[in-house]
C-alpha positions as CSV (number, residue, x, y, z in Angstrom):
1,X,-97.8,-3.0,-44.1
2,X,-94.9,-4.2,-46.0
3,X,-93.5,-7.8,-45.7
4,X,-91.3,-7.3,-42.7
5,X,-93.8,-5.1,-40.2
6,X,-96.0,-8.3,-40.6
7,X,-93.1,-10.6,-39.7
8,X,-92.8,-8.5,-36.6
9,X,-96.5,-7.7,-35.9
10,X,-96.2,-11.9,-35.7
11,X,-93.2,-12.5,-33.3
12,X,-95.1,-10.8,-30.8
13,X,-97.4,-13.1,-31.0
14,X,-95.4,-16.1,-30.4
15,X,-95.0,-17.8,-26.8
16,X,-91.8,-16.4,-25.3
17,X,-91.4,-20.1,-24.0
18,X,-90.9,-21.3,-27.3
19,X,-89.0,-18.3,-28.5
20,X,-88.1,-15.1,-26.5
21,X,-87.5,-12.6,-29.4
22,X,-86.6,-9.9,-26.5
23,X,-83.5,-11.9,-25.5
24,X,-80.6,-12.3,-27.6
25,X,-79.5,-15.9,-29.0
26,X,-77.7,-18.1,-27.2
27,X,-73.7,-18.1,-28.1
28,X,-72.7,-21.3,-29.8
29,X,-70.0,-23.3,-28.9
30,X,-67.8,-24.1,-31.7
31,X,-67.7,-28.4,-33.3
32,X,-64.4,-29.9,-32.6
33,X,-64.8,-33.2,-34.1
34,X,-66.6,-33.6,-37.4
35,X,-68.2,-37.6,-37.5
36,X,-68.8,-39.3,-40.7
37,X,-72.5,-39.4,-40.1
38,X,-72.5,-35.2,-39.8
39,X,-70.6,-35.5,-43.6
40,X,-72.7,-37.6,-44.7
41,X,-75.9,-35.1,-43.7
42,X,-74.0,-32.3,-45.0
43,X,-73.7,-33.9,-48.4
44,X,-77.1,-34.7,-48.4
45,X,-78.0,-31.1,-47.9
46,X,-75.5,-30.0,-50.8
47,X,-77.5,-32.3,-52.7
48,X,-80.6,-31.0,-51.8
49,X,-79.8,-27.3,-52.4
50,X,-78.1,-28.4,-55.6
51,X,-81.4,-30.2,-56.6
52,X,-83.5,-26.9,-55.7
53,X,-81.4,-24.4,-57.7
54,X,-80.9,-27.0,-61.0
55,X,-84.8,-27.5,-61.4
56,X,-85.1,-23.9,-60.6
57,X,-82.9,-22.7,-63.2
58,X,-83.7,-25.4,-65.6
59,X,-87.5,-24.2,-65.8
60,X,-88.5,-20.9,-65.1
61,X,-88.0,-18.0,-68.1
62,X,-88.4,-15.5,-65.5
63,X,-86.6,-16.4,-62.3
64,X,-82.7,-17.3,-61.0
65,X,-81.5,-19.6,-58.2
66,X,-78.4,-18.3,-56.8
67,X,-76.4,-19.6,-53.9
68,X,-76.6,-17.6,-51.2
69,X,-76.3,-19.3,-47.3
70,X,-72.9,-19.2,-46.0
71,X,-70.9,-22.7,-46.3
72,X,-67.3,-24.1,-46.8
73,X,-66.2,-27.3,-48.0
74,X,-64.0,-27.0,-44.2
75,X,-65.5,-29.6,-41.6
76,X,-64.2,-29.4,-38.1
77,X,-61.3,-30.7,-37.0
78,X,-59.4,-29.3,-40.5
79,X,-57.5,-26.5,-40.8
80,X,-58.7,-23.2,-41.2
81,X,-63.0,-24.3,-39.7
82,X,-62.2,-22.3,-36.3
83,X,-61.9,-19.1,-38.0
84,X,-64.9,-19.9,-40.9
85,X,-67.2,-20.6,-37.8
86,X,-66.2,-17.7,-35.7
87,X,-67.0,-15.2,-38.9
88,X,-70.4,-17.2,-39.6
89,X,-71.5,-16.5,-35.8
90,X,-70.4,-12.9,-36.2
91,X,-72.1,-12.4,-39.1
92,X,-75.5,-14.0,-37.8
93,X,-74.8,-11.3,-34.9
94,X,-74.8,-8.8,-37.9
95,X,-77.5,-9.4,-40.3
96,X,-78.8,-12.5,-39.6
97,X,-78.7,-16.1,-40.9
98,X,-78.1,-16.4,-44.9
99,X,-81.0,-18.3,-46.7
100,X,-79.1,-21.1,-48.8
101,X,-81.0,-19.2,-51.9
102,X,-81.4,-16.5,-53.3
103,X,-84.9,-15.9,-55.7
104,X,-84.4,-13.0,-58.1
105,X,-85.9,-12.2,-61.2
106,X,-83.7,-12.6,-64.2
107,X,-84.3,-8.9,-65.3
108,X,-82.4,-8.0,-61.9
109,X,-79.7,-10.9,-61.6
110,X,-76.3,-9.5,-62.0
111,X,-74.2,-12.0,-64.2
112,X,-70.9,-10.8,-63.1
113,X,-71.7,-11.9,-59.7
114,X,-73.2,-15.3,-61.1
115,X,-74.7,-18.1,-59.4
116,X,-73.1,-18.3,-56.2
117,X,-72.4,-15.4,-53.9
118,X,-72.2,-17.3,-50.7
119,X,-68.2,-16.0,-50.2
120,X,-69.0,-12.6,-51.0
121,X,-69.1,-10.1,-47.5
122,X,-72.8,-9.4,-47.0
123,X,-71.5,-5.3,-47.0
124,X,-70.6,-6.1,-50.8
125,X,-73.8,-7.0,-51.7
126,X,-76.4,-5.4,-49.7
127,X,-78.3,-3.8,-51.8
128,X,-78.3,-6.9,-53.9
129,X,-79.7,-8.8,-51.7
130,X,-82.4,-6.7,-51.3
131,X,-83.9,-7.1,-54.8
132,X,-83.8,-10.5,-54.4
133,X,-87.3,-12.5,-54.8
134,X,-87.9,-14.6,-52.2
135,X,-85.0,-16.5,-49.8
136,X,-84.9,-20.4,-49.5
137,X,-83.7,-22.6,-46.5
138,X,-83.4,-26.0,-47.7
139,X,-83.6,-29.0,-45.5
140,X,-83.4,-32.7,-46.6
141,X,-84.7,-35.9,-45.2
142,X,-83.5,-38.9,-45.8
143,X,-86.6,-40.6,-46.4
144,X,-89.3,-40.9,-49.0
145,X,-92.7,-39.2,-47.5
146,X,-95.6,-41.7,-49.5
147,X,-94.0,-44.6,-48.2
148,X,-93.7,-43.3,-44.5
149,X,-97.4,-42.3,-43.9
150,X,-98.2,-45.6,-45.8
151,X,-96.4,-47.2,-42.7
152,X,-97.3,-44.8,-40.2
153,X,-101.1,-45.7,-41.0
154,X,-100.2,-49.7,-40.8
155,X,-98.8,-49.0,-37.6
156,X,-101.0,-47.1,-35.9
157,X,-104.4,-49.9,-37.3
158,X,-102.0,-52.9,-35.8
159,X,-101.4,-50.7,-32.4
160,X,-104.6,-49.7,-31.6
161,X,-106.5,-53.1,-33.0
162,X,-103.5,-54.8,-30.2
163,X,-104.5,-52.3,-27.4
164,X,-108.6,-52.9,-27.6
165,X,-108.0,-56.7,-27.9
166,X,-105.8,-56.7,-24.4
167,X,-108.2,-54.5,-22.8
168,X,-111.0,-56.6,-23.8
169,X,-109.1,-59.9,-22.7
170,X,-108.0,-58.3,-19.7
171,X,-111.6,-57.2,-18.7
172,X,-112.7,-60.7,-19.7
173,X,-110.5,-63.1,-18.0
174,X,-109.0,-60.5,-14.7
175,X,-112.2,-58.8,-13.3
176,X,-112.1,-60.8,-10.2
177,X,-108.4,-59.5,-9.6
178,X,-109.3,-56.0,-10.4
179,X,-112.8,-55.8,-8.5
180,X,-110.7,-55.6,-5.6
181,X,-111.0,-52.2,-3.8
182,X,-106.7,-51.8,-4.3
183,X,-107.5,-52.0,-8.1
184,X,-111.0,-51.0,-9.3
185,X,-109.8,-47.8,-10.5
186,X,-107.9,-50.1,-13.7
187,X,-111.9,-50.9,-14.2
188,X,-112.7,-47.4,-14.9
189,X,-109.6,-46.8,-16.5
190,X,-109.8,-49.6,-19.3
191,X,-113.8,-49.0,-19.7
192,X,-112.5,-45.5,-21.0
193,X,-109.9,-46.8,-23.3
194,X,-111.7,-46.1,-26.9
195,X,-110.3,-46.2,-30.0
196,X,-111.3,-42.6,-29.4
197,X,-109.4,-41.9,-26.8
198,X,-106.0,-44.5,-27.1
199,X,-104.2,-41.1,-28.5
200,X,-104.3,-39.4,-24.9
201,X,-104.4,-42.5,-22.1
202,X,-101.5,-42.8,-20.1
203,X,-101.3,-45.1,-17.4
204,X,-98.4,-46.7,-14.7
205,X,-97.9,-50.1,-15.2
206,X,-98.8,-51.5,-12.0
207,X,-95.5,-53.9,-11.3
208,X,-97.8,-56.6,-9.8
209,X,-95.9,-60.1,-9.0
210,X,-97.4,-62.0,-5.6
211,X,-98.9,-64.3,-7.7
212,X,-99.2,-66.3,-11.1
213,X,-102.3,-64.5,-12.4
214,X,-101.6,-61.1,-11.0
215,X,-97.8,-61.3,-12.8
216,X,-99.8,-62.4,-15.7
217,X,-102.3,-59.6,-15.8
218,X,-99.3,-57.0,-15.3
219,X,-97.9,-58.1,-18.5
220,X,-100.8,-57.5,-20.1
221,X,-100.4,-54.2,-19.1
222,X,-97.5,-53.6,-19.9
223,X,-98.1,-54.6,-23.4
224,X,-101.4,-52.5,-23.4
225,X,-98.7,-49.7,-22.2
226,X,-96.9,-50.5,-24.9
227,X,-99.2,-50.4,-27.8
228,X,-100.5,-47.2,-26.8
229,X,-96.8,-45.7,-26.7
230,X,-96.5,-46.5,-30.6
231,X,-99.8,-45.3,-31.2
232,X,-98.9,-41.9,-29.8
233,X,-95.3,-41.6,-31.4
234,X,-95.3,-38.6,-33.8
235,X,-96.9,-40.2,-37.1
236,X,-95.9,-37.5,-39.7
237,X,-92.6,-36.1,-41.0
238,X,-91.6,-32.6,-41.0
239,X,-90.3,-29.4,-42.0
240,X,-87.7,-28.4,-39.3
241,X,-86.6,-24.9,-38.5
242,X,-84.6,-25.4,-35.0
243,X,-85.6,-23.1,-32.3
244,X,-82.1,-21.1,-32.4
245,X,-82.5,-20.4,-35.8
246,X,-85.9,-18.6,-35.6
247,X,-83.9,-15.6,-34.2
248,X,-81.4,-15.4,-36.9
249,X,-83.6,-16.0,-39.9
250,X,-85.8,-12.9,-38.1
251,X,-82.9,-10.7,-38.0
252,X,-82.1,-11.9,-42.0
253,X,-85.5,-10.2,-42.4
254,X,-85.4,-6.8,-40.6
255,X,-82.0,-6.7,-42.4
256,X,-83.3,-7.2,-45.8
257,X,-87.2,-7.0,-45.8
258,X,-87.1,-10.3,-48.2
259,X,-89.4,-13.4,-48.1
260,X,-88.5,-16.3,-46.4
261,X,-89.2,-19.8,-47.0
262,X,-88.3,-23.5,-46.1
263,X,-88.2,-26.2,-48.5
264,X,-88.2,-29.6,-47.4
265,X,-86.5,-32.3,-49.7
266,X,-87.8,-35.9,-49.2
267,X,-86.3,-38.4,-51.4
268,X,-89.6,-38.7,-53.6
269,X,-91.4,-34.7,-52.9
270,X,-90.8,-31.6,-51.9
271,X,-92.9,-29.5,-49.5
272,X,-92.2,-25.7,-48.9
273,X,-93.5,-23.1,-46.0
274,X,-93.3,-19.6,-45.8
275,X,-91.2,-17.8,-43.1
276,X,-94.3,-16.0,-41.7
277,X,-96.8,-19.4,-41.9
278,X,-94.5,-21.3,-39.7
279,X,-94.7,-18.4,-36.9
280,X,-98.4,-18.5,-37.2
281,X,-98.9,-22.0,-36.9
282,X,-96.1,-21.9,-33.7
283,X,-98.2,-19.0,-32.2
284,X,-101.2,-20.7,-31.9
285,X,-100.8,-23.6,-28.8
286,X,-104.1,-25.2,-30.2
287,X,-101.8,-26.0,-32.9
288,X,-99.2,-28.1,-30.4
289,X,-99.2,-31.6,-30.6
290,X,-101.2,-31.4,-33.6
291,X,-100.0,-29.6,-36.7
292,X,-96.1,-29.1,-34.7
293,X,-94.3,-30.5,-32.0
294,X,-91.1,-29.5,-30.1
295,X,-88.4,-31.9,-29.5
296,X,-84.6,-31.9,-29.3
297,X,-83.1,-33.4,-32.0
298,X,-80.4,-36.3,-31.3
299,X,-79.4,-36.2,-35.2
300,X,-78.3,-32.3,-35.1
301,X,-76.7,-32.2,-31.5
302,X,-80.3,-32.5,-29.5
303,X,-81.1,-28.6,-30.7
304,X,-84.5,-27.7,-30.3
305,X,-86.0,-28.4,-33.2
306,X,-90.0,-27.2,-34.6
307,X,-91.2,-30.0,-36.4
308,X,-94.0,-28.9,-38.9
309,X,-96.1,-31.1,-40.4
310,X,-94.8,-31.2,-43.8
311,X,-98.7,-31.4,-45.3
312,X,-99.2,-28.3,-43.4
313,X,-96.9,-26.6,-46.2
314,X,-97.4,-26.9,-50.0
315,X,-96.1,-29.4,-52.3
316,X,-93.3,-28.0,-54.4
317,X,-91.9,-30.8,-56.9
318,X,-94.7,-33.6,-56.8
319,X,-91.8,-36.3,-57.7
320,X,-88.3,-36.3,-57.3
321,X,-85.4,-39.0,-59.1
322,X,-83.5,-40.4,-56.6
323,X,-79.5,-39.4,-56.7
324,X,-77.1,-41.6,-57.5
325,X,-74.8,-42.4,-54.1
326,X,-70.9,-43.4,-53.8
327,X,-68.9,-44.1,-50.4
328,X,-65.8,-41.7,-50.4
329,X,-63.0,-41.8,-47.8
330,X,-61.6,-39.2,-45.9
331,X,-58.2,-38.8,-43.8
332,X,-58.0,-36.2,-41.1
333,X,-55.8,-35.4,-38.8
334,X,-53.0,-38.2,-37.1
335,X,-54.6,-40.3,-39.9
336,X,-58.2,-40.7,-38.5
337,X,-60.7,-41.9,-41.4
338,X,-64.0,-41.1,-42.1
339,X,-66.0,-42.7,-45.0
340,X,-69.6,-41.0,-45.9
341,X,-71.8,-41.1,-48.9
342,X,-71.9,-38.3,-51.5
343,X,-75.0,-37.8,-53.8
344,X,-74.9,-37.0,-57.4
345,X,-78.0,-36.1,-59.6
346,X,-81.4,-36.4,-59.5
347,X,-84.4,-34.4,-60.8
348,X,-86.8,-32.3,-59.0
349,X,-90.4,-32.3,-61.0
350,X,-91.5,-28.7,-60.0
351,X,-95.3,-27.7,-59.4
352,X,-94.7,-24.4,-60.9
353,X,-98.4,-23.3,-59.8
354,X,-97.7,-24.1,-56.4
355,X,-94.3,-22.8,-56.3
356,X,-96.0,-19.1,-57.9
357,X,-98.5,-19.5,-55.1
358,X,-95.9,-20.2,-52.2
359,X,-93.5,-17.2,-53.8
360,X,-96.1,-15.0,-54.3
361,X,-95.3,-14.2,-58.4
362,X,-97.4,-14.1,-61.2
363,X,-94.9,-15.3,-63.7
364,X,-92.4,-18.1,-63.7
């Protein structure tokens, strides 16, 4: 079974109410109105490719990065974006969505075509593609990974150490109130809050105010309710393939019969997951709410987004050097500005065993 019969053996298996590979995407509407907090994410995912392909390039013998995913320096809003945007969507109608890379081993890289064949037409280079390696999406997150679980893990000991000392005090000092026939089931409800169990209870705060003690008690609950809410807040950052795109990057597959992969770029690491891992960590719902979740995502227009427990993936740079940064102003149309940051530099420290596990190559 070659690579792209056991990507399709695999959509079958995945919920049709996370993604109904039977039914055909969803048109797009196209931006009108570029902001400079979507620049500034662009840049940051220039930088990230740009990172990917230099430490690439820079340190195998046996392997090229070229640029492959379809991309314009055009933003919306600017002359010329409406007809860039109408091709992309026809061309994801066509073959699929372009990985931003392109893997291929040096013995079959064509030099004429160099390192970047992202405005070639797909029809030009077909065949091309199909020799290729291994294709790359690469995401970047603006934060650094170690520092976040260190403060994810101080958060979630302060939250739950402040949730068992209210329910204890609340036990302690508010039985009387709460042995009441109304309210005994908060008894039983706060005997089987555990530190166990603080990751699934879910309660209404009762609104109580006839009296001094009872408004007293229901702003203990309410900060119990509270507590718990941060303790149950997604505590790990992830690799994030929107929903939309699970389609496209399918279609990229049957089209060429390459390997897919994502590589997320943290400020400090870099994590990477194959194409076919992600749908079967999405097709198995023991896996929801504990390896993935599903959420819209208010930074990229609230899509759908599959957040993946970066960990779940395997490390692929094991430090990275931040870039340097500089504000840059930009005038659009009837003179509206828009000042981003652009990012410059930086050095990915490649685990080159991982990344010829994740690829599946014996030489790098």
């Amino acid at each position: 079974m070659n690579y792209y019969d056991r990507i399709r053996e695999l959509t079958k298996s995945v919920p049709i109410e996370l993604v109904d590979f039977s039914q055909p995407r969803d048109p797009a509407r196209t931006p009108t109105q570029a902001s400079s907090n979507f620049i500034t994410n662009k840049e940051q995912g220039d930088w990230a490719e740009n990172l990917i392909t230099r430490a690439i390039n820079e340190t195998s013998k046996n392997l090229v990065a070229v640029k492959y995913g379809k991309s314009d320096d055009c933003i919306a809003g600017e002359e010329g974006f409406d007809k860039f945007y109408q091709e992309f969507q026809n061309e994801l109608d066509t073959i699929g969505k372009r990985p931003d890379l392109l893997i291929f081993k040096k013995t079959d890289f064509i030099e004429n075509l160099g390192y970047d064949i992202s405005h070639i037409p797909h029809d030009k280079i077909t065949e091309y593609v199909k020799k290729a390696v291994a294709g790359i999406e690469v995401r970047s997150s603006a934060f650094l990974i170690d520092r976040y679980e260190e403060a994810m893990q101080v958060r979630t000991a302060k939250s739950s150490k402040t949730a068992l000392r209210i329910k204890e005090k609340i036990l302690a000092e508010y039985i009387d109130i709460l042995s009441n026939p109304a309210r005994e089931n908060y008894i039983d409800l706060l005997k089987g809050i555990t530190e166990k169990t603080l990751s699934v209870t879910d309660f209404k705060v009762p609104g109580w105010r006839s009296s001094e003690r009872l408004t007293q008690l229901n702003e203990l609950f309410k900060q119990l309710k509270s507590a718990i809410k941060e303790i149950q807040k997604r505590d790990y950052l992830s690799i994030t393939p929107k929903v939309e795109d699970i389609k496209v990057v399918y279609k990229w597959i049957e089209t060429f019969n390459v390997p897919h992969f994502y590589f997320q770029v943290f400020f400090d690491k870099v994590y990477g997951i194959s194409f076919e891992q992600i749908l079967q960590i999405i097709s198995n719902p023991d896996n929801d709410g504990v390896i993935f979740s599903v959420e819209s995502d208010t930074k990229n227009q609230n899509k759908t987004t599959i957040k993946i427990n970066s960990k779940s993936g395997i490390q692929i740079a094991s430090k990275v050097d931040e870039p340097l940064h500089e504000s840059v102003r930009k005038e659009m149309d009837r003179g509206r500005l828009l000042f981003y940051v652009t990012f410059k530099g930086g050095t990915a420290y490649l685990d080159i065993d991982n990344l010829k596990t994740i690829l599946g190559v014996s030489d790098f």
